[in-house]
BASENU-34413 format. One line per 3 residues: number of its first residue (from 1); their letters; for each residue x, y, z of C-alpha. Coordinates in steps of 0.1 Angstrom, whole numbers, plus 5000, padded with zeros to 4 digits. Layout:
% residues N
NUM> A> X:Y:Z | ...
This chain:
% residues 329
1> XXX> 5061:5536:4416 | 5060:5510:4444 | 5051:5518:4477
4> XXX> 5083:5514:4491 | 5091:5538:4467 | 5064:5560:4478
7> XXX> 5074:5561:4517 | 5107:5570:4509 | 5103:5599:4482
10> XXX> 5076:5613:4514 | 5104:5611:4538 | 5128:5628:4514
13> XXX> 5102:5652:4512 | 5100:5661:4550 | 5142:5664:4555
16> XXX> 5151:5681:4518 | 5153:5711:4502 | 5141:5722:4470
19> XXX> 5169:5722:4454 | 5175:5689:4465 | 5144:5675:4449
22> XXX> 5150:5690:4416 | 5180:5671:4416 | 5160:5641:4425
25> XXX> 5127:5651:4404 | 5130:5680:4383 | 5104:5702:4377
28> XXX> 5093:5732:4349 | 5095:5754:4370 | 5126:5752:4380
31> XXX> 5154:5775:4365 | 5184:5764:4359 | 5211:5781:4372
34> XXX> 5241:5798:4358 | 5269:5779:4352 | 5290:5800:4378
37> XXX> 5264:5787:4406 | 5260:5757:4394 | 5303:5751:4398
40> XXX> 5302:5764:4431 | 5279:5749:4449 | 5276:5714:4429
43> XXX> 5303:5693:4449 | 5287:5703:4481 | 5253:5697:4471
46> XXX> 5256:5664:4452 | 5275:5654:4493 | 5247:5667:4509
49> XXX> 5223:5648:4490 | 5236:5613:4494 | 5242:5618:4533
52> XXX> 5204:5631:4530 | 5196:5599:4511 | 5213:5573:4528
55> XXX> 5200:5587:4559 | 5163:5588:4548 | 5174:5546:4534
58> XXX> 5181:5542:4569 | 5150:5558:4589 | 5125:5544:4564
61> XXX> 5143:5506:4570 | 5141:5511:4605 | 5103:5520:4602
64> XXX> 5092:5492:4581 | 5116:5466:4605 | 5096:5479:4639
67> XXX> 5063:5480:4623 | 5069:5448:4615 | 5079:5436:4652
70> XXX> 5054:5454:4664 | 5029:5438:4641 | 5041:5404:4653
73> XXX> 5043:5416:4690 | 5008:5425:4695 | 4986:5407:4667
76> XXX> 4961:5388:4685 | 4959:5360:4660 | 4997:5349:4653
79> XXX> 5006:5319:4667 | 5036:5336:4682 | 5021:5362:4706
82> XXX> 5031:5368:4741 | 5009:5359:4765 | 5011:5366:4802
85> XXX> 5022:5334:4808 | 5054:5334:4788 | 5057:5368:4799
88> XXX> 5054:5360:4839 | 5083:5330:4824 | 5105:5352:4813
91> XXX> 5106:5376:4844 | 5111:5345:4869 | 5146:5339:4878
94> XXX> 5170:5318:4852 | 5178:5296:4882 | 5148:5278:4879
97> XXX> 5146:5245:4880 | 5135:5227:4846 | 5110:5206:4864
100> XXX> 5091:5237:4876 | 5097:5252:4836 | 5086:5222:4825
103> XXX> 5052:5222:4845 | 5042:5253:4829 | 5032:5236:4796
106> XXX> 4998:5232:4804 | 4979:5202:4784 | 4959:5224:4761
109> XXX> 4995:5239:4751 | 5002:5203:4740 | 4971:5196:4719
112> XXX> 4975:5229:4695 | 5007:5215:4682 | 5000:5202:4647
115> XXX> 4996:5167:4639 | 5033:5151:4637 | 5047:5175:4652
118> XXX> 5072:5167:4681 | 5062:5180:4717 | 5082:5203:4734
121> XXX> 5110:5187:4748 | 5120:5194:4788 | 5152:5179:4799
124> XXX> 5146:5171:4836 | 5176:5172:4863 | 5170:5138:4884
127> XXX> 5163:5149:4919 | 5162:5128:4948 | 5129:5114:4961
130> XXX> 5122:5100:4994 | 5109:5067:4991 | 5083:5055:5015
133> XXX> 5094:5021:5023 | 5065:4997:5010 | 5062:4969:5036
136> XXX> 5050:4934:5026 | 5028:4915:5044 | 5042:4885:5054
139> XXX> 5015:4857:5053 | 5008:4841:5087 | 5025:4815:5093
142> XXX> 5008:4785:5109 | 5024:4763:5140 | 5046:4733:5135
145> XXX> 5029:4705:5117 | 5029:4685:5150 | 5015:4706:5170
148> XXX> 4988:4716:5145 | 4971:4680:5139 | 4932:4681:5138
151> XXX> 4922:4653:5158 | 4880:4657:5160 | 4851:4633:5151
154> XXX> 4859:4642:5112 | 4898:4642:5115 | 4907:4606:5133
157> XXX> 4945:4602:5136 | 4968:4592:5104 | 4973:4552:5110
160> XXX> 5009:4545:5122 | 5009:4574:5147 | 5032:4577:5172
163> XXX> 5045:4602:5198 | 5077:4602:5223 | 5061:4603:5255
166> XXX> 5077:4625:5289 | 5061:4619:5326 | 5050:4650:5343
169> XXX> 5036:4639:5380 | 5012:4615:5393 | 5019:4587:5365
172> XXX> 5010:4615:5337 | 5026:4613:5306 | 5023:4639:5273
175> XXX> 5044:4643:5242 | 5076:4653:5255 | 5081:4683:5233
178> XXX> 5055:4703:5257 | 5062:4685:5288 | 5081:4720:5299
181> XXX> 5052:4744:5292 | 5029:4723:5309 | 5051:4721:5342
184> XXX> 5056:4755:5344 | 5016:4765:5337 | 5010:4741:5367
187> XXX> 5042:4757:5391 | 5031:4794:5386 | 4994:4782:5396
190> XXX> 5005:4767:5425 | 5027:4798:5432 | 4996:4820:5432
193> XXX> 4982:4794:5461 | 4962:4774:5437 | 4960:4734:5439
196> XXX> 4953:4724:5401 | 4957:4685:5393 | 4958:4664:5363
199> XXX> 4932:4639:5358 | 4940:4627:5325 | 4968:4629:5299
202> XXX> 4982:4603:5268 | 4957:4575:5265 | 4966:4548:5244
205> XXX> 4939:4533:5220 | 4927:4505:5243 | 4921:4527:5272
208> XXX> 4902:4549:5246 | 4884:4521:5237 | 4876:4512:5275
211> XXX> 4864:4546:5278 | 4842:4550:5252 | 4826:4515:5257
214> XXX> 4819:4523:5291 | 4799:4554:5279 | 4783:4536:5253
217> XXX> 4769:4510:5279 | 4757:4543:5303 | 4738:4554:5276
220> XXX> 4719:4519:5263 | 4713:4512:5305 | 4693:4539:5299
223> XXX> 4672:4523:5270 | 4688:4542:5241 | 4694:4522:5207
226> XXX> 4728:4513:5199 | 4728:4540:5172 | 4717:4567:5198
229> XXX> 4742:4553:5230 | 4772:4555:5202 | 4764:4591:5188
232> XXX> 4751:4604:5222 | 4785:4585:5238 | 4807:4604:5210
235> XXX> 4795:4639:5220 | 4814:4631:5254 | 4841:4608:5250
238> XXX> 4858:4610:5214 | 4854:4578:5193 | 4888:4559:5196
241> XXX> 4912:4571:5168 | 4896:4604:5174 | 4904:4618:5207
244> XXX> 4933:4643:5212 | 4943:4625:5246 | 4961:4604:5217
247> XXX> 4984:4626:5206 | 5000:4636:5240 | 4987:4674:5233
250> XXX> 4959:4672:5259 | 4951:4673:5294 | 4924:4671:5321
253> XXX> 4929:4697:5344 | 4908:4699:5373 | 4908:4715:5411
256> XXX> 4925:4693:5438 | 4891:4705:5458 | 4867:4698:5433
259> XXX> 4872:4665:5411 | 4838:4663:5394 | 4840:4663:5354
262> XXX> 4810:4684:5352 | 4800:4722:5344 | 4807:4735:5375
265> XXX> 4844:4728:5377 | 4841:4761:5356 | 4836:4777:5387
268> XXX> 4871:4773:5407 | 4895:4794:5411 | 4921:4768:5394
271> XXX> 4893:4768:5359 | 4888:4805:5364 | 4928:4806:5365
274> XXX> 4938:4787:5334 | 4912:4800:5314 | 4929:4838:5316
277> XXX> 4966:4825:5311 | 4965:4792:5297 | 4974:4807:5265
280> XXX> 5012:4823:5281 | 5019:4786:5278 | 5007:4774:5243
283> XXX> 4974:4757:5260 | 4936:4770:5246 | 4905:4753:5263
286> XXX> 4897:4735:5239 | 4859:4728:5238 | 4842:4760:5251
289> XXX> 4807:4759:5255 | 4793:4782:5225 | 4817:4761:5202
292> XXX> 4803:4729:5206 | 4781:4727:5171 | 4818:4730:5155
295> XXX> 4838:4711:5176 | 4814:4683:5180 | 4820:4681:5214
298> XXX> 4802:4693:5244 | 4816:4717:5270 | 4842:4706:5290
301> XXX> 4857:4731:5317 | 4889:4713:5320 | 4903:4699:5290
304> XXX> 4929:4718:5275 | 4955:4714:5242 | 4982:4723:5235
307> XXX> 4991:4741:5201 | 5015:4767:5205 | 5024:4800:5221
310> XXX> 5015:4819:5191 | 4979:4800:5181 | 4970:4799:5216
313> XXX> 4977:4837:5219 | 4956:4850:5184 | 4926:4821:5199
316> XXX> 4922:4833:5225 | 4927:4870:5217 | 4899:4867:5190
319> XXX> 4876:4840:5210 | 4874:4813:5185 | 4879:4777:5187
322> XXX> 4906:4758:5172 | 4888:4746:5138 | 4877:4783:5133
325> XXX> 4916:4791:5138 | 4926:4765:5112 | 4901:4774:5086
328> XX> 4919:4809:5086 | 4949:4791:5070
């Protein structure tokens, strides 16, 4: 006898009547009865016993079907346990999102999944997401090619240059493209009761020449070589070719009161004034004292170049000179 067979001839046991197992399984004891009783009460009896059957079919189904749930339910080791996890899933609200569902698959979830097996797929809803606008820096970008040109004893001007000259008082001429700024840099000083002058502008190559000559001579009067008077000569007037005066960017500036090219012309008011605004007008000084070992040339008080409103502004915000400017580039 099987044990299905087993279970069920127990449960017929506990719901039927003697008489209803001998029918079933008879036994030697039993007597049989006459055939009087056994006309009477057969029909009823042999309806009796299949309703008791069928119902003792369907309990004992109904028994093996939840013990086996129940086995899968709550079995430790099977692969398809409940866990809190799913459990706290399931009693979380249907409207919830699939990008939240799909964050619940935790990374160790993914890794028990057998070799070739597909992972879990979660189809997410696109949702909108601010972007944070990514801004690009823009590189710098450096002065109009005229008004950049590197005119020091290393850089001597291209040959064939030329520049369109514009007077602005006294006989003084400069490149007429910054003739404007420098008028109006010289009006607002005067308005703030200051008497600034120009001493020097545009020099052509034979008055640099002339200059330069006559500091070479200075310099070999005072029984320097020839070598020594022309380097010593250079450090205050620019070899011809490489002076700025020749590109009609630069200008002496001095004080109507005080004429002398010299170290203290640092000290009036019109120096003291152009050095703190020079820059609103696209003019740096352009040889300051602590700059001399890159500029080559010694401190001078009053010359000034022009090289834009924007350069001026970042050279004289960061207190560098002009070559330390242009090797940012």
């Amino acid at each position: 006898m099987t044990t299905e067979e087993k279970k069920l001839t127990e449960l017929l046991k506990e719901h039927l009547d003697d008489e209803d197992l001998l029918m079933i399984e008879p036994s030697e004891k039993y007597e049989k009865p006459t055939f009087r009783t056994r006309h009477k009460n057969r029909r009823w009896r042999q309806l009796n016993l299949k309703i008791k059957i069928c119902l003792g079919v369907l309990l004992l189904g109904a028994g093996i079907t939840g013990g086996v749930m129940h086995s899968n339910s709550w079995n430790p080791n099977t692969k398809t346990s409940i866990t809190a996890e799913e459990q706290q899933i399931s009693a979380k609200s249907p409207l919830k999102s699939n990008a939240e569902s799909a964050s619940q698959i935790s990374a160790s979830d993914r890794e028990e999944l057998p070799e070739g097996t597909a992972s879990p797929s979660v189809s997410v809803s696109p949702t909108p997401v601010p972007v944070t606008p990514t801004v690009t820096p823009q590189p710098t970008s450096a002065p109009e090619s005229w008004s950049t040109i590197l005119v020091n004893p290393w850089n001597p001007l291209p040959d064939g240059f030329s520049v369109e000259l514009e007077d602005v008082e006294n006989g003084h001429s400069v490149d007429a493209r910054i003739a404007r700024y420098l008028k109006k840099m010289l009006a607002d000083a005067r308005a703030q009761g200051l008497s600034p002058m120009i001493c020097s502008s545009y020099r052509t190559m034979e008055k640099q020449q002339n200059l330069y000559s006559n500091k070479v001579k200075e310099y070999l009067s005072q029984c320097y070589s020839q070598k020594d008077a022309e380097s010593e000569a250079g450090k205050w007037v620019a070899v011809p070719g490489t002076s700025e005066h020749q590109t009609g960017l630069a200008v002496d500036i001095v004080s109507s009161s005080y004429q002398l090219l010299d170290q203290k012309q640092e000290e009036t008011p019109e120096q003291k004034w152009l050095m703190e605004n020079s820059y609103k007008y696209g003019f740096i000084l352009r040889y300051p004292n602590e700059k001399r070992e890159i500029t080559g040339i010694y401190y001078e008080p009053w010359h000034y170049r022009y090289v834009g409103h924007k350069t001026a502004k970042e050279i004289y915000e960061k207190g560098i000179c002009y070559e330390e400017y242009l090797k940012s580039y």
